[in-house]
Kinemage of the C-alpha trace (Angstrom):
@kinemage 1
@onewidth
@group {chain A} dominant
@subgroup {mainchain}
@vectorlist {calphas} color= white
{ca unk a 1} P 96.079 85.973 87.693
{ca unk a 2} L 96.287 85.417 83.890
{ca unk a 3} L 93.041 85.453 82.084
{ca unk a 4} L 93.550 82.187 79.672
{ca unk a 5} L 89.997 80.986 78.994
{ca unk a 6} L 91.352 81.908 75.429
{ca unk a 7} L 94.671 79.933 75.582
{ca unk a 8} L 95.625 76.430 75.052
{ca unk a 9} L 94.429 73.634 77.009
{ca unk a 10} L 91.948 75.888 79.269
{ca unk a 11} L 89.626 72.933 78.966
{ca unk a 12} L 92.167 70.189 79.986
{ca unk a 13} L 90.946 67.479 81.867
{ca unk a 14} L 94.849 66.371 82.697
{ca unk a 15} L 95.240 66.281 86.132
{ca unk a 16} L 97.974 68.420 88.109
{ca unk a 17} L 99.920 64.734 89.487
{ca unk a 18} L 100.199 63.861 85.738
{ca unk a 19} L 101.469 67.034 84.267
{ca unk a 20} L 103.835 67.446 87.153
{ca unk a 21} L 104.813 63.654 86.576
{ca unk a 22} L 105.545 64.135 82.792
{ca unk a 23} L 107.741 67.110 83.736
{ca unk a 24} L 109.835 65.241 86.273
{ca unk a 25} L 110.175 62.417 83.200
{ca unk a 26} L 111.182 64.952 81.045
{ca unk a 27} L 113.511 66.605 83.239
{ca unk a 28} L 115.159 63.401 84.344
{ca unk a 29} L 115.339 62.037 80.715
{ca unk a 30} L 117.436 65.156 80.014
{ca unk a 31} L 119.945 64.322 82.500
{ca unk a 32} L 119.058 66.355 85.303
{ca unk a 33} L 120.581 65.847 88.619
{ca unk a 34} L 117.916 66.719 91.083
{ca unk a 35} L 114.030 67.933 91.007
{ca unk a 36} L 112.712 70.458 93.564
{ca unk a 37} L 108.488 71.277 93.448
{ca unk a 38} L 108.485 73.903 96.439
{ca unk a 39} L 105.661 76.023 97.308
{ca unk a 40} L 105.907 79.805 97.944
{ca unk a 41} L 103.535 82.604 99.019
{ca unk a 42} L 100.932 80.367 97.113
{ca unk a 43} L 102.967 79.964 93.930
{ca unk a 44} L 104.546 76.825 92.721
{ca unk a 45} L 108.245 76.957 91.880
{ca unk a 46} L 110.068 74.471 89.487
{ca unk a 47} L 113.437 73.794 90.738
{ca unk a 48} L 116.362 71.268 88.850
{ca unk a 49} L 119.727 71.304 88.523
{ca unk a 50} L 121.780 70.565 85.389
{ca unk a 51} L 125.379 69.956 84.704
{ca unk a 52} L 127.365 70.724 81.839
{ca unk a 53} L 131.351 71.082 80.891
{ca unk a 54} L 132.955 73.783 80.450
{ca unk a 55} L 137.345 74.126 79.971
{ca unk a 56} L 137.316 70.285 80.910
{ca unk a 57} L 135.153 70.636 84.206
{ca unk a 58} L 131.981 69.643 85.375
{ca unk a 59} L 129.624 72.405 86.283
{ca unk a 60} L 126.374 72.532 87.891
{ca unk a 61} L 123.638 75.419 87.175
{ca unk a 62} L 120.242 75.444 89.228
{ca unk a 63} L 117.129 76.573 86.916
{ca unk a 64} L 113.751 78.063 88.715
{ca unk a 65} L 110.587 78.259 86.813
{ca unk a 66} L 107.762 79.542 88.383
{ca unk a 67} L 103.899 78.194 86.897
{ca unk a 68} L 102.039 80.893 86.482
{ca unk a 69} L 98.740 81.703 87.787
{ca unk a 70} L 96.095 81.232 85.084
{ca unk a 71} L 92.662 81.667 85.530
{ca unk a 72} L 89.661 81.367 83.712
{ca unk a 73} L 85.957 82.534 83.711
{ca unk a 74} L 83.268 80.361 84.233
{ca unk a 75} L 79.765 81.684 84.705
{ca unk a 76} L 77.468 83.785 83.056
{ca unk a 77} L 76.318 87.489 83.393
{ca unk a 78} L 76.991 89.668 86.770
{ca unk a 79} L 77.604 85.747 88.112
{ca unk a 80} L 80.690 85.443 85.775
{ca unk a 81} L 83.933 85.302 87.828
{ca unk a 82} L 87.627 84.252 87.185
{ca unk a 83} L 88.885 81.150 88.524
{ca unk a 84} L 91.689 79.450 89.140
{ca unk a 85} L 92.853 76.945 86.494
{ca unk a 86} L 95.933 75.118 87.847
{ca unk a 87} L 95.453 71.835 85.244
{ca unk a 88} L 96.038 74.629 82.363
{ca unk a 89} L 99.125 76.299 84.373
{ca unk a 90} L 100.934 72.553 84.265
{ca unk a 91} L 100.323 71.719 80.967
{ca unk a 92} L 101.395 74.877 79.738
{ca unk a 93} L 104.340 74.656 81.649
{ca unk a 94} L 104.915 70.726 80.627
{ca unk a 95} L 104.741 71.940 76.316
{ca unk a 96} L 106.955 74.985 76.910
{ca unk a 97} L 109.648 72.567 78.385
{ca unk a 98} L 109.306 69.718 75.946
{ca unk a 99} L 109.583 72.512 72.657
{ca unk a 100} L 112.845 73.881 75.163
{ca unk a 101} L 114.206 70.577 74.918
{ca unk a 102} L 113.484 70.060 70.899
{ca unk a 103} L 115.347 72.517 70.815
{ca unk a 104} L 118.230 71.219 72.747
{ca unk a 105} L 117.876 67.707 71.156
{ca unk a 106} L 117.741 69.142 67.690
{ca unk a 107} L 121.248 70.822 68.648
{ca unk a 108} L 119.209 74.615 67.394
{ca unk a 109} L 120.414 75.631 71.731
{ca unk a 110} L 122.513 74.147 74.255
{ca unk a 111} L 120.803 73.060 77.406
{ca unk a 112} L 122.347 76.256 79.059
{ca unk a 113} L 121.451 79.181 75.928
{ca unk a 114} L 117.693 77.702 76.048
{ca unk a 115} L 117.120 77.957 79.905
{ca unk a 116} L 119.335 81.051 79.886
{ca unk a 117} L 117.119 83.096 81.710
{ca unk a 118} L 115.666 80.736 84.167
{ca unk a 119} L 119.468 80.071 85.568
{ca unk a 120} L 119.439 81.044 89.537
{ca unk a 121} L 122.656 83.122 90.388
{ca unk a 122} L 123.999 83.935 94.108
{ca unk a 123} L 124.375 87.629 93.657
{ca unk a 124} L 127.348 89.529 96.382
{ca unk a 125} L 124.400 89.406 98.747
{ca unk a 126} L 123.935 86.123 99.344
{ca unk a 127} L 120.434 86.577 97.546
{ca unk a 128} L 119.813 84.419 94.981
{ca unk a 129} L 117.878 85.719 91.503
{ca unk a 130} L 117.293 84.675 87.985
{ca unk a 131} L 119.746 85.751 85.548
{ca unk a 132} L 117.084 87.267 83.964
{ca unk a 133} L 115.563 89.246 86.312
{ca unk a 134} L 119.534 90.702 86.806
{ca unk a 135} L 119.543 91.542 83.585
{ca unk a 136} L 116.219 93.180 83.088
{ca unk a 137} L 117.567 95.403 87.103
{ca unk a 138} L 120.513 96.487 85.053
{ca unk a 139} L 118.539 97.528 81.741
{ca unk a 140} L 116.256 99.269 83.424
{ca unk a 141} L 119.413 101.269 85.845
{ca unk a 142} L 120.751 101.715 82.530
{ca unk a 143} L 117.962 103.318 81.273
{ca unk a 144} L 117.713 105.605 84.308
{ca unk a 145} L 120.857 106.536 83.522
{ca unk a 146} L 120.473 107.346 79.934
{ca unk a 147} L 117.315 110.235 81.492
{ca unk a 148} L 119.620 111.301 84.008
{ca unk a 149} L 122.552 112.005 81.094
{ca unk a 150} L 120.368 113.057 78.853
{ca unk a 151} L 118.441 115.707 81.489
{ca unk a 152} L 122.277 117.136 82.661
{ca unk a 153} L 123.202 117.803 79.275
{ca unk a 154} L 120.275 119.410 78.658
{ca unk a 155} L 120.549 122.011 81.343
């Protein structure tokens, strides 16, 4: 859990139903096709789908965004504890998509450079992953490579 009694709106009073609401409207005034809230392992996953042309044809991407666990302490002394602050977790999530899509309107990104990273992909598997997290896997292989090089030439 993220401590953010220090971070923006840790004393919101907006509720979860009206965050989530005002990112569905924001999603849906931004053309996307479909809207997906879907619980896992007691995280909250953002799913929507987008499409965009490319060489003449209609494409469709599928974006995941996962709302973060924040937390913050309330209490005072041995009695203070950290706590589970969903109504921050929202609204956090709620401003970092509308600046994403000033962005976009403001032509500084495409729709497809600013949610780059949160773009699933169907790997060989069958699995499905964020482009990100593939290319942070083959950084970090790369990486291991690099020691291993680096360790053989030294010998």
């Amino acid at each position: 859990m993220i401590d953010g009694t220090k971070m923006p709106y840790s004393d919101t009073e907006v509720s979860i139903d009206k965050s989530k609401q005002k990112i569905n409207d924001l999603l849906r005034e931004h053309d996307t096709k479909g809207i997906q809230w879907t619980w896992i392992e007691n995280r909250e996953v953002l799913r929507f789908i987008h499409e965009y042309e490319y060489k003449g044809q209609i494409k469709t991407l599928s974006y995941e965004i996962e709302i973060p666990e924040m937390g913050r302490y309330r209490g005072r002394g041995y009695d203070k504890r950290l706590e589970r602050n969903d109504r921050q977790a929202y609204r956090i999530v709620w401003h970092v998509l509308k600046n994403k899509f000033v962005a976009v309107d403001c032509q500084l990104k495409t729709f497809e450079n600013e949610f780059l990273s949160e773009i699933l992909y169907k790997l060989p598997d069958g699995s499905m992953s964020k482009v990100s997290d593939i290319i942070l896997s083959q950084i970090d292989k790369a990486k291991s490579i690099d020691l291993l090089e680096k360790k053989y030439q030294e010998e």
